[in-house]
Each structure stands twice: as structure tokens, then as C-alpha cells.
C-alpha positions in Angstrom: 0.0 0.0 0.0 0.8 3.6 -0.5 2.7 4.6 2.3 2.4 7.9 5.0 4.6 10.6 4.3 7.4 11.6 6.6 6.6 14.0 9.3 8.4 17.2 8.5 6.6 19.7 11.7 10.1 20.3 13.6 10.8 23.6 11.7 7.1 24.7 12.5 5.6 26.4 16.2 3.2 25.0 18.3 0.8 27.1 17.2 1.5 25.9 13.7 0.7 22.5 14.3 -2.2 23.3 16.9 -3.8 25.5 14.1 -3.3 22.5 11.4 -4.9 20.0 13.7 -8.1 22.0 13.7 -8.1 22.1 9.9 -7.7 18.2 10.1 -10.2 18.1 12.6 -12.5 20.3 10.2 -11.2 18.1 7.6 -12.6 15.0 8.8 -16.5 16.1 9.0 -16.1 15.7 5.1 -16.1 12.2 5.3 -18.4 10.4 3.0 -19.6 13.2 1.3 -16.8 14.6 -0.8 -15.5 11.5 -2.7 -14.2 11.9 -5.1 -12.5 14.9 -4.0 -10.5 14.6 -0.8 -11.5 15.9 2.4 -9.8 19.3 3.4 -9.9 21.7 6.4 -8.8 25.2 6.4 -8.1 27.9 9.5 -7.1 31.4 8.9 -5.3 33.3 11.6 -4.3 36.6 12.4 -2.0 37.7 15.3 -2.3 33.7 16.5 -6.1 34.0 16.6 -8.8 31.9 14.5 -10.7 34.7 11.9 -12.3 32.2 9.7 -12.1 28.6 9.3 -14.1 25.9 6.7 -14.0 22.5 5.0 -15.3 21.2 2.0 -18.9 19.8 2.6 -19.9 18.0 -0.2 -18.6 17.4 -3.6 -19.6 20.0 -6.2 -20.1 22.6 -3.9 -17.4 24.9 -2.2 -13.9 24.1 -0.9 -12.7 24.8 2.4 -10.5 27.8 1.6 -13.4 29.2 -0.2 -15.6 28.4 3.2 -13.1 29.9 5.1 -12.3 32.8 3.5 -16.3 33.5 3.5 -16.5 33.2 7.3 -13.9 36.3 8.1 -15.5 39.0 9.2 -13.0 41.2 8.4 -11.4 40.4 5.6 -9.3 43.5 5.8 -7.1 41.2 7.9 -6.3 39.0 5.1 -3.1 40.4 4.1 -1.7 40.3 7.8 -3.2 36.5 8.5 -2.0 33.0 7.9 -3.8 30.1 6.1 -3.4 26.7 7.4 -4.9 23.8 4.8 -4.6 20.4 5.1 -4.0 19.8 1.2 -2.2 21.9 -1.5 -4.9 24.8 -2.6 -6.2 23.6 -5.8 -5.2 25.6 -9.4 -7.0 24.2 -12.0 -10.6 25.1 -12.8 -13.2 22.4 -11.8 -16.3 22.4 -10.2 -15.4 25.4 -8.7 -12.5 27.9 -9.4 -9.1 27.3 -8.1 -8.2 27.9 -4.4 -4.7 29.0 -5.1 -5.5 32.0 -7.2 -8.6 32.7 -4.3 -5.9 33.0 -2.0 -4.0 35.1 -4.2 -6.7 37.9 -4.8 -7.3 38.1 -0.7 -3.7 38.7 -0.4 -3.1 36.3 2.5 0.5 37.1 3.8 1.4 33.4 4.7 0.1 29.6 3.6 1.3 26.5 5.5 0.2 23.5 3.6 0.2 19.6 5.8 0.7 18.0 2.4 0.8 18.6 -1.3 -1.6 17.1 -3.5 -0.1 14.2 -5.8 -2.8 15.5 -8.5 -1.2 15.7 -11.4 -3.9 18.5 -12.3 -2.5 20.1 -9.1 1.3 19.1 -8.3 2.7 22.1 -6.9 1.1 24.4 -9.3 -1.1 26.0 -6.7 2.2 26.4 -4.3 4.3 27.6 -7.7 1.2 30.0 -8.4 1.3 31.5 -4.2 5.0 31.9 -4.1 4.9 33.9 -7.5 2.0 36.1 -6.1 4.9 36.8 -3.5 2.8 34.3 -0.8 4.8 32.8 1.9 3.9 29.1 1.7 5.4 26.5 3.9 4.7 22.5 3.4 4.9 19.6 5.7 3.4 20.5 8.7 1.6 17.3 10.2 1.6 15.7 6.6 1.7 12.4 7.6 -1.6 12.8 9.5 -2.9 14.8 6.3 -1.5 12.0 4.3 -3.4 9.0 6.3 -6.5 11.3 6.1 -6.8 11.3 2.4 -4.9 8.0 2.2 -8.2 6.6 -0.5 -7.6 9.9 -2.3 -3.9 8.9 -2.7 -4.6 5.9 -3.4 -7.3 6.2 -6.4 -4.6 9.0 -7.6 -1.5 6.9 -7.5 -2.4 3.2 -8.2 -5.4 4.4 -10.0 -7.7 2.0 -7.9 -10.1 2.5 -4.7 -8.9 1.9 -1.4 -9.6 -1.8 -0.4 -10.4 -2.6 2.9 -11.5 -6.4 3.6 -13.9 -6.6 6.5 -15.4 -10.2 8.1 -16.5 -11.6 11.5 -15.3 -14.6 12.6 -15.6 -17.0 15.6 -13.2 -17.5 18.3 -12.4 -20.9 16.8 -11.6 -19.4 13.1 -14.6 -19.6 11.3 -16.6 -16.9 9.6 -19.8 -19.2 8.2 -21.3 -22.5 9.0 -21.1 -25.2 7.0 -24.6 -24.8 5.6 -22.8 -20.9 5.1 -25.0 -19.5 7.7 -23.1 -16.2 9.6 -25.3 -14.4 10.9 -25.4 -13.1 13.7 -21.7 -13.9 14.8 -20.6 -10.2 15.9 -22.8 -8.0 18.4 -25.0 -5.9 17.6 -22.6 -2.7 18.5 -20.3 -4.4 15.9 -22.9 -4.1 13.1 -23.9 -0.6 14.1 -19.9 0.5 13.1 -20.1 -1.5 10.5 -23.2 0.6 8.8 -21.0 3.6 9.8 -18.3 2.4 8.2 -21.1 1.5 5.1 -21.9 5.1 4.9 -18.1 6.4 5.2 -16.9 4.3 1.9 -17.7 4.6 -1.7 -18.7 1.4 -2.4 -19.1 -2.2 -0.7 -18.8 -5.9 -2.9 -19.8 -9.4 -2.3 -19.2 -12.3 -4.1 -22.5 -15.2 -5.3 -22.1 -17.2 -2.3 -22.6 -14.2 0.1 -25.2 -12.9 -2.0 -27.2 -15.8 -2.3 -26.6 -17.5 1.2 -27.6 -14.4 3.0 -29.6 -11.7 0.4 -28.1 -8.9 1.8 -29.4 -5.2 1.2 -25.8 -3.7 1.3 -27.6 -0.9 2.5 -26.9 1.9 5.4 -29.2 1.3 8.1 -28.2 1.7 12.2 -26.1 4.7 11.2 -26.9 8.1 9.2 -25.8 8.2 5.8 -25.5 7.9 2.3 -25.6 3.9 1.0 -22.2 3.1 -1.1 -22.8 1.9 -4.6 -23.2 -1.8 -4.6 -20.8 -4.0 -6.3 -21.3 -7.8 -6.7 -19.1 -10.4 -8.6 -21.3 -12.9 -10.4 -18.8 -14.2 -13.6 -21.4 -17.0 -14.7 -24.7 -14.3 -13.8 -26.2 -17.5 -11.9 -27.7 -15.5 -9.1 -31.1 -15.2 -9.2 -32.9 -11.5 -10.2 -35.1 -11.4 -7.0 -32.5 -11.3 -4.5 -32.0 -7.9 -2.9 -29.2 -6.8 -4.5 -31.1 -6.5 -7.7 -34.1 -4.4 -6.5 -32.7 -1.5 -8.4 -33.1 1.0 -5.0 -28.9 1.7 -5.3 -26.4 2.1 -8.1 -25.5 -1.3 -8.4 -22.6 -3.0 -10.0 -22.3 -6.4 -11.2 -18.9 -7.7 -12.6 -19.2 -10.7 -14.7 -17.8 -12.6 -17.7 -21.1 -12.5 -20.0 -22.3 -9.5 -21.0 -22.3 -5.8 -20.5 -25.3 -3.9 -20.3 -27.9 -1.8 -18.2 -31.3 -1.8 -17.1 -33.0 -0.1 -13.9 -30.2 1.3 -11.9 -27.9 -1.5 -12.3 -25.3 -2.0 -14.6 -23.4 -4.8 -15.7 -20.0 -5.1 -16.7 -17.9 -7.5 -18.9 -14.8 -8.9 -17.7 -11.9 -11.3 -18.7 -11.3 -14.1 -16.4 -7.9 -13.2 -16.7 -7.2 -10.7 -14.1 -10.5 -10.3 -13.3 -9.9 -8.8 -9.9 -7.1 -6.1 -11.1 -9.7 -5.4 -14.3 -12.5 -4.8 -12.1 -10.2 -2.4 -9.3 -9.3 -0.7 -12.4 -12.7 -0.2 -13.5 -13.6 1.3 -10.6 -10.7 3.8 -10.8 -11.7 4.9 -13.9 -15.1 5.4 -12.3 -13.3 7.8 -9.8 -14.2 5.6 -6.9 -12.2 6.2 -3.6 -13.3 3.5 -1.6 -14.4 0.1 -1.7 -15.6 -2.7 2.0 -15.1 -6.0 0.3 -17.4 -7.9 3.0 -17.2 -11.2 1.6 -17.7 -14.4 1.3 -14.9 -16.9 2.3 -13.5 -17.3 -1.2 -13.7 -13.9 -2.8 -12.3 -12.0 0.7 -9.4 -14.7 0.0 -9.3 -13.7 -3.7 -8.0 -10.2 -2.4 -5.6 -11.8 -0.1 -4.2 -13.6 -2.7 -3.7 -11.4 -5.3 -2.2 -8.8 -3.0 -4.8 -6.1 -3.9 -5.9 -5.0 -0.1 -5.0 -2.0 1.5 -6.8 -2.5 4.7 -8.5 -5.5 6.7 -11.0 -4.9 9.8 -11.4 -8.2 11.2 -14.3 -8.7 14.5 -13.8 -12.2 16.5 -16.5 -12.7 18.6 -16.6 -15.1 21.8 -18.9 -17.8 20.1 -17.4 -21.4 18.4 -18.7 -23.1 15.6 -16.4 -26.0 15.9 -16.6 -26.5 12.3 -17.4 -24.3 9.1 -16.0 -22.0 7.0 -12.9 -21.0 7.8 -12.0 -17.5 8.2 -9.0 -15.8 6.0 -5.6 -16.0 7.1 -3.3 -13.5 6.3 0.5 -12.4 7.9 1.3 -9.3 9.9 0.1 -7.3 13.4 -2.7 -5.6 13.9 -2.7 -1.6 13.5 -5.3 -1.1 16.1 -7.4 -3.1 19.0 -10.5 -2.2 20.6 -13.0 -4.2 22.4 -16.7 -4.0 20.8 -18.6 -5.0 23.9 -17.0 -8.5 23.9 -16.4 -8.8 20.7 -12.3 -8.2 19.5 -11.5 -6.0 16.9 -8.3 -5.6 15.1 -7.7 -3.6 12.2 -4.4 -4.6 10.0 -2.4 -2.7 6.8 -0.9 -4.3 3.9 2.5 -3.1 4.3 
């Protein structure tokens, strides 16, 4: 996976990097609802005071140095103040005008940037742009926090794929279905309650036949608030049957296969080769400018991932119960990221390094 950025914030002050954490905290309330633009937070200060701060809210509407620009008062302080923004000012024109030359006309004195955007629309042209407009800018302060932020950004930009991130439950004992591939209910229900959260957080969610069959899932948002991600399912042969849920056209939904391409009702299907069928369909999403992607199963297509080394992230719930037999639960190298206890039930989260 893409790795963080080095941390550069020595050089900077405290207030620097206290200033920058609020634009990340800012940042964050972006989440789910600015793919496929990346989440950014901006604070303006004068004399080491907050004038005006923003973030982007949704995608197609304003950025967060246009937001925060707005919310000065007095923008006659603009010349004296300091912009802090979590990602390089934008300069190209898109659904909105570029930041960098924003920034420009307002005259702000000084621009500290956490990390520059690996755009190549962008690239350092809206830092090249400030600095010619005689603009302090300074990069690198908490970037690898910035970095990890947007790290589904990065990624869609760099590898030119969504961010993977494999999610299952499994039982104390390894497995994550019967043998009849029964699994529910083997986490809590505070487990599947941050699991919709997580559903409405991501761009998209797939399953492969057996999960779809065995357990007709809606793939939907539910015990949370939020928008449902665009359904995805992997059916090569097109075997599963049209009433199942997935196919009720209520969601944009995806269905990768090896017969035909095609669309009717708010589903579309799409022709692969079984060659590289995984790395075809990741690439298809790219193209389809889609961050994110919860691959929530089953067994075999989870393992698919594992196996063809195209995972960024794994969230994996173990839950006190045994099955004793079943399906067994994917088995993977490395050491967790992050524990937490989910009311009984385990939770480790893991990076492909």
C-alpha cells in the first residue's frame, strides 16, 4: 500500500501544528460526502487568533479555503493573517475555481500546507502560483496525519484504484460461516452498528455469489446516518437469481461478470476477462473515480484479495462464540494496526504493508 509521508513539523511552532490540527479536525467532518475529491480543512489566523475557518462539505459545492475565506469578518485582515490547509490549494478550474488563485486575490500574507496534492492536475502548481504572487507558503506540517486522512484519495490517484479494505467476523475458533454458510449473527450488535458507519463512510461495498445468495443482503446503510455506497457484486457466470435484494434497483448497483455488459434499472453490468479479473474490475472502478471500496465477503472472494495482493486495509471482528466446524476465516501475515473491544467482541484492524 501507499505509504504515510514523513513528518516534517520540527521547523514549525506549536501554534503551527495546533492551528493545522483544527483544519484536520475540520477536515474529517467531510467524510463520506466529498469523494471523489479529498477531504480538506482550512483555518485562517491573524496575530495567532482563528478569523475564519471551513472545510469542503460536499462534492460540487465549495472548498474549504473558499468556506473559510467567507467566514472572516473582516477580511481586511487578510493580508496580515496565515492560512493553514490540510491539502495543496487547488489551481485548476473544476467544479469550482481554483483555491490558489482565491488566496491570491485576498492577499493572505502566509500559507502553511500539511501535504501537497499528488494530483497531477495540481502538483505544486497552486504552491508555484502562491509563491509567485509573492505568498509565503510552507509545506509539511503534520503531513503524515494529512496523508493517512486522504490515504483513499492517494490511493485512487496513484495506483489508480479505490482503497480496499477487507472486512469479516469470525468465531473464536476461526470460522466466519457455518457449513450450511449460515453467519449471521456472529458479531454484536454494537459491531454491526460501526459496520453501517463504516457502510456510509466508503464509496462502495462488494460481495461475491455465495454471500449474495446465502444471505440476500441489502448492502444498505441502516443503524447509522448516511448515504448507501454503490453496490458491487461479482457474479462471472450471472447464476444469481434477479429477486434477491441486491437486484431491486433501490442503489447504483454493479455487477462484474464474464457474460455481458449492459444496463437496465439502476444496475449496470459489466464485462470482464477471467484473466485478471480482480485487477480489471479495481481498475474499473478507478476509472469510475471511486475512492473506496468494504469487500465484506464471502470466504473465497475475501481470500481472492488476499491472494492477489490487492488490499489496503483488513478490519477483522472475533466474537466469543465457536462453531467448531465451518467455514474457515481468512488467514493473512502481519500485526494488527489497532485493538479495541466492541462490547466482547475483538476488533483488530491490519495494513498491507
Amino acid at each position: 500500500m501507499i505509504q504515510s509521508k514523513a513528518n516534517i513539523t520540527s521547523h514549525f511552532s506549536a501554534d503551527d501544528i495546533r492551528f493545522m490540527q483544527r483544519a484536520l479536525d475540520l477536515a474529517a467532518y467531510g467524510r463520506g460526502r466529498v469523494s471523489p475529491n479529498p477531504m480538506v480543512g482550512c483555518v485562517i489566523t491573524h496575530n495567532a487568533k482563528i478569523i475564519g475557518e471551513g472545510w469542503h462539505r460536499k462534492y460540487g459545492e465549495a472548498h474549504a479555503e473558499v468556506n473559510a475565506i467567507n467566514s472572516v469578518a473582516d477580511k481586511s485582515l487578510l493580508p496580515e493573517s496565515t492560512c493553514y490547509v490540510t491539502l495543496e490549494p487547488c489551481a485548476h478550474h473544476g467544479k469550482t475555481p481554483p483555491c490558489a488563485d482565491l488566496l491570491i486575490s485576498m492577499k493572505v500574507k502566509r500559507v502553511v500546507i500539511a501535504v501537497v496534492d499528488s494530483n497531477p492536475l495540481v502538483g505544486g502548481q497552486g504552491i508555484d502560483r502562491m509563491k509567485a504572487a509573492g505568498i509565503q507558503v510552507e509545506t509539511g506540517c503534520l503531513q503524515s496525519e494529512a496523508w493517512e486522512q486522504n490515504i483513499r484519495f492517494f490511493t485512487l490517484i496513484e495506483k489508480n484504484r479505490p482503497y480496499v479494505i477487507l472486512k469479516w467476523a469470525q468465531t473464536r475458533d476461526g470460522y466466519i460461516a457455518r457449513q450450511n454458510y449460515d453467519s449471521k449473527w456472529i458479531s454484536n450488535t454494537y459491531s454491526r452498528s460501526l459496520v453501517h458507519q463504516w457502510r456510509a463512510e466508503e464509496d462502495a461495498i462488494l460481495v461475491g455469489p455465495g454471500t449474495a445468495l446465502y444471505d440476500n443482503p441489502n448492502l444498505n446503510v441502516r443503524s447509522w446516518v448516511g448515504a448507501n455506497p454503490i453496490r458491487i457484486v461479482i457474479d462471472r457466470k450471472l447464476r444469481l437469481d434477479n429477486a434477491l435484494q441486491l437486484f431491486d434497483g433501490s442503489i447504483p448497483t454493479l455487477i462484474y461478470n464474464c457474460q455481458k455488459t449492459g444496463n437496465k434499472e439502476n444496475i449496470e453490468w459489466i464485462k470482464l476477462d477471467e484473466e485478471q479479473f480482480l485487477e480489471s474490475l479495481l481498475q474499473d472502478l478507478g476509472e469510475r473515480r471511486i475512492q473506496s471500496v468494504i469487500v465484506e465477503g464471502g470466504a473465497a472472494v475475501l481470500n481472492a484479495f488476499i491472494n492477489a495482493d490487492l488490499w489496503d486495509e483488513a478490519r477483522v471482528f472475533t466474537s466469543a462464540m465457536n462453531f467448531g466446524t465451518g467455514i474457515e476465516a481468512p488467514r493473512f501475515s502481519g500485526q494488527p494496526i489497532a485493538e479495541s473491544n466492541i462490547t466482547g467482541d475483538e476488533l483488530k484492524v491490519y495494513r498491507n504493508r
